[in-house]
Steps between C-alpha positions, in 0.01 A plus 500: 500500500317240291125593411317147469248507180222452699630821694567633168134390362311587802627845468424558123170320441288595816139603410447830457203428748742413786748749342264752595372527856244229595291434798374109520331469836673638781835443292643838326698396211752756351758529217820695610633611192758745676623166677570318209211327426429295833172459609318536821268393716370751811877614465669196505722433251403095328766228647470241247303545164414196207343622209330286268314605128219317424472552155774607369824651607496851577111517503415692789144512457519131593719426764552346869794635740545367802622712824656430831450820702577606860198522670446866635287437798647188660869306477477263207402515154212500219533264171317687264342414161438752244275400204451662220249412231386692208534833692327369837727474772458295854746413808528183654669569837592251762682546853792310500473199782821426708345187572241219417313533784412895435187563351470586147402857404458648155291764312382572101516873413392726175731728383410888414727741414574742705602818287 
């Protein structure tokens, strides 16, 4: 089994704050160490990850990852962006359309850890 190095990167240089339990809006955010590093989201496991430094490599104070996630309370999925800057953290989350015509819903949340 090949382990991409985005896979590989995701797994090693995720924020302490989202390695740690997090709460950003109604989204729960949590590390599973035991599960070999995957994060997730209201106890989905993430379907497709990108993560991109925005400094430097491996500066996770400073970073953007971007999440597709199985949405818990309907069939389809979130795209999720997680920012962050200096320390301060946000989501970007947007229901996933499966067409055009659909309306357009998204949301901006905070993030706190949740210890």
């Amino acid at each position: 089994m090949k382990i991409s190095s985005l896979t590989l990167a995701f797994a090693l240089f995720l924020p302490s704050f989202v390695y740690a339990d997090a709460q950003c809006g109604p989204f729960h955010l949590a590390g599973q160490a035991a599960d070999g590093g995957w994060l997730t989201v209201d106890g989905q496991k993430v379907k497709q990850r990108k993560v991109t430094f925005l400094k430097e490599k491996g500066d996770t104070d400073n970073v953007k990852m971007h999440w597709t996630v199985a949405a818990t309370k309907f069939s389809g999925n979130y795209a999720m962006d997680y920012l962050s800057k200096a320390g301060k953290a946000t989501l970007e989350v947007e229901i996933v359309r499966s067409s055009r015509s659909q309306i357009k819903l998204s949301g901006s949340y905070d993030c706190q850890r949740s210890d």
